[in-house]
C-alpha positions in Angstrom: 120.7 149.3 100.9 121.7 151.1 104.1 125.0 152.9 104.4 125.6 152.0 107.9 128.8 154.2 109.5 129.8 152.6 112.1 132.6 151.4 114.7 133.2 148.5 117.4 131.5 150.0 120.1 128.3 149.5 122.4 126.5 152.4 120.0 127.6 150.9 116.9 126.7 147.1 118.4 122.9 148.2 118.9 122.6 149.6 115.6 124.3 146.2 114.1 122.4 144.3 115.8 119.5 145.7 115.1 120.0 145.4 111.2 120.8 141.8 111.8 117.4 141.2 113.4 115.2 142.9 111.0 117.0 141.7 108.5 117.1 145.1 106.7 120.2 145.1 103.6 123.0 147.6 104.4 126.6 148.1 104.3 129.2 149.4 107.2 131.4 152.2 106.6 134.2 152.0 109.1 134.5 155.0 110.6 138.2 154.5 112.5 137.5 157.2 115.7 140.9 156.4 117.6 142.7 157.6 114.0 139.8 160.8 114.3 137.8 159.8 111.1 135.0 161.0 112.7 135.9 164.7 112.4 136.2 164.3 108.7 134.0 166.6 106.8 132.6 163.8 104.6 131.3 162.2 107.9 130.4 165.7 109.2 128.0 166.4 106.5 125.8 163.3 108.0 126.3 164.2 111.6 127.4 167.3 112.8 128.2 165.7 116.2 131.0 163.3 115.3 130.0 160.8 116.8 129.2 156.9 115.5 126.8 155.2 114.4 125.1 157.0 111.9 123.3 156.2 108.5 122.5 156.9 105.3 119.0 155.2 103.7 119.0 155.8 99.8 115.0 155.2 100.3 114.1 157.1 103.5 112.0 159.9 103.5 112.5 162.1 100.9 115.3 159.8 99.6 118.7 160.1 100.6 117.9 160.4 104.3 120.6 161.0 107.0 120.5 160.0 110.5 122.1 159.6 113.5 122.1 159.6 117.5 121.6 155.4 117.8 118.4 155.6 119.5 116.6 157.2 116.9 118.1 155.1 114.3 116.6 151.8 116.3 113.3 153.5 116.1 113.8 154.3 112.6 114.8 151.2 111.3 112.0 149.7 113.4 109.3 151.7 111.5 110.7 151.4 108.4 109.7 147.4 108.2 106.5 147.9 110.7 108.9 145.5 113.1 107.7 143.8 116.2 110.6 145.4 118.1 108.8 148.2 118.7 105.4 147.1 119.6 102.3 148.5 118.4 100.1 148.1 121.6 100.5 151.9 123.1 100.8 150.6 126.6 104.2 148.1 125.4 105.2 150.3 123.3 105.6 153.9 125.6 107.3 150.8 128.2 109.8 150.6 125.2 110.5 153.2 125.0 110.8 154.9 128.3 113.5 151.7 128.6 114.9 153.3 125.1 115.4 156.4 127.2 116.8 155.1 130.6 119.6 153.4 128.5 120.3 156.8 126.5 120.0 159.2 129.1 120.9 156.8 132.1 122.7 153.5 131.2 125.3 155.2 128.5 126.6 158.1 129.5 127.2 156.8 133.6 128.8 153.8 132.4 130.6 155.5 129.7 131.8 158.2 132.3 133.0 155.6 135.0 135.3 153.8 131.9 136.7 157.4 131.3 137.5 158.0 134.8 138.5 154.6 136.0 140.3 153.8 132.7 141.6 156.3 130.8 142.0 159.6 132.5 145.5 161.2 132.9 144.6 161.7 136.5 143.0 159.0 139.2 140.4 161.5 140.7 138.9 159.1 143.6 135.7 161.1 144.0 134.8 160.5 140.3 135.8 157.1 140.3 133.6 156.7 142.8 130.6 158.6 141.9 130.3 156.3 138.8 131.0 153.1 139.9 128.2 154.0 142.3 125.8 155.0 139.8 126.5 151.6 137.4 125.7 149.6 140.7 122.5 151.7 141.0 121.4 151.4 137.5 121.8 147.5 137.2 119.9 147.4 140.4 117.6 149.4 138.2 117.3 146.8 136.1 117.8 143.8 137.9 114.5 145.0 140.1 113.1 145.6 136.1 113.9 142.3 134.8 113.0 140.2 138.3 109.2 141.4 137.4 109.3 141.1 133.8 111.2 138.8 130.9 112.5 141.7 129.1 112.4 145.7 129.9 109.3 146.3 127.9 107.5 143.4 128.7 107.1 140.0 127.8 108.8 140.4 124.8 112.4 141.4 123.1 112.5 145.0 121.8 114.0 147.6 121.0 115.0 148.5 124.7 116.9 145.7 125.1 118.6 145.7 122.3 119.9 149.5 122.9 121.0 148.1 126.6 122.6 144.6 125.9 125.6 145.6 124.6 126.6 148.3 127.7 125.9 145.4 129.6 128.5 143.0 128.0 131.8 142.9 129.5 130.6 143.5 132.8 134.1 143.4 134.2 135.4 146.4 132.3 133.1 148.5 135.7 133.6 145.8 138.1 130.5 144.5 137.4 130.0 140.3 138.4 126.3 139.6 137.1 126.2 136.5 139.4 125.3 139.5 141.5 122.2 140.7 139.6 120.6 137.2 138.6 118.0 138.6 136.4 119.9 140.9 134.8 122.3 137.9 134.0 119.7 135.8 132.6 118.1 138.6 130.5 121.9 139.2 128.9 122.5 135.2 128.9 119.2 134.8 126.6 120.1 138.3 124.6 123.8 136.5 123.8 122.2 133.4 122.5 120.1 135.2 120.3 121.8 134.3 116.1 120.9 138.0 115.3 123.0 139.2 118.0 125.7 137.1 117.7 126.5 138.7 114.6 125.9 141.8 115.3 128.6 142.3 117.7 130.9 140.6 115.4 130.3 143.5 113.2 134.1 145.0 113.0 134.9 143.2 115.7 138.5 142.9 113.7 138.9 146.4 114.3 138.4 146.3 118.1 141.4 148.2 119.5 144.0 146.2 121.7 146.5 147.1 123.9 147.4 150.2 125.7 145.8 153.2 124.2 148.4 155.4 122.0 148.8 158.9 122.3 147.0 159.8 118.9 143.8 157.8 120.3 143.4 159.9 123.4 144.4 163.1 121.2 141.2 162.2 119.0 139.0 160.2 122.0 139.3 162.8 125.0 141.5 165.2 123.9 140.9 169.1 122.3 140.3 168.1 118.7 136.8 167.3 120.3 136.5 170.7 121.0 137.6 172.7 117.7 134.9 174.2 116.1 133.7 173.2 113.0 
């Protein structure tokens, strides 16, 4: 069984969900990153960047095998059980992954940026607000031009691209985001949501989401300089 370390967020929700569709066994370990669990050097010793998800397979390569960074661990877990998520026909599966890559060099980090700015940092700084609100708009155009041509990003069928991108796509409001405004993108995330699999997989912890106003111990351990400290 999997030790799965995880947390509520879009990188923990692909790595849920993508358990819950291959329907390999495993167990979550919360990792609590608001109370700075993440920087605990139990949690350390199976990634060195503090950051979630990551996971621990008892029968990997070489046995106890340690991995993190989530879109490695969808490929991974994809090989493992020689699933259909990652296709085996080279042309569908390079288009999987080049979509793998636009969401974890593109699609994270932008949107990720704009929350910080808009959201949570001390200071309002227009000209980064700006800058990523303008580049989510130009990465769901991205995709809405993708997903006008073609059912899902790597084709005809569901993979592991879209599951790494459906869940920065939920809550579109959170970056001013209305999908009526990018049909195809809508109707992609529309089918994704219905999806049983899915369903569950962002239900994973989902008691744990954090409500409210952040506290000043979650932006200590979210943004502030224990990030930084070496270790």
């Amino acid at each position: 069984m999997i030790d799965l370390y995880s947390w509520p967020t879009p990188n923990g929700h692909k790595v849920h969900i993508m358990l819950e569709e291959t329907g390999i066994p495993y167990r979550v370990i919360p990792v609590d990153i608001g109370k700075g669990e993440q920087f605990a050097e139990s949690f350390l010793k199976i990634n060195p960047n503090h950051r979630i998800p990551a996971l621990v397979d008892p029968d990997g390569p070489g046995g106890d095998f340690a991995l993190f960074e989530s879109g490695a661990m969808l490929i991974y877990l994809a090989e493992k059980v020689d699933s259909p998520l990652l296709p085996k026909d080279p042309a569908t599966r390079y288009r999987a992954l080049q979509w793998l890559m636009f969401q974890m060099g593109g699609v994270g980090p932008m949107f990720g940026q704009y929350n910080h700015f808009a959201a949570y940092a001390p200071e309002k700084i227009p000209y980064a607000i700006t800058r990523y609100r303008n580049e989510v708009r130009r990465l769901h155009r991205v995709l809405e031009k993708r997903l006008s041509e073609s059912g899902y990003l790597a084709g005809a069928d569901y993979s592991i691209a879209d599951i790494a991108t459906f869940p920065w796509i939920r809550n579109p409001d959170r970056r001013g985001i209305d999908l009526n405004d990018y049909p195809a993108v809508k109707r992609w995330h529309d089918a994704i949501a219905a999806r049983p699999a899915v369903a569950r997989g962002v239900e994973v912890l989902s008691q744990n989401q954090r409500s409210g106003p952040p506290t000043k111990e979650w932006r200590e351990n979210m943004f502030g300089t224990k990030q930084f400290q070496p270790r």
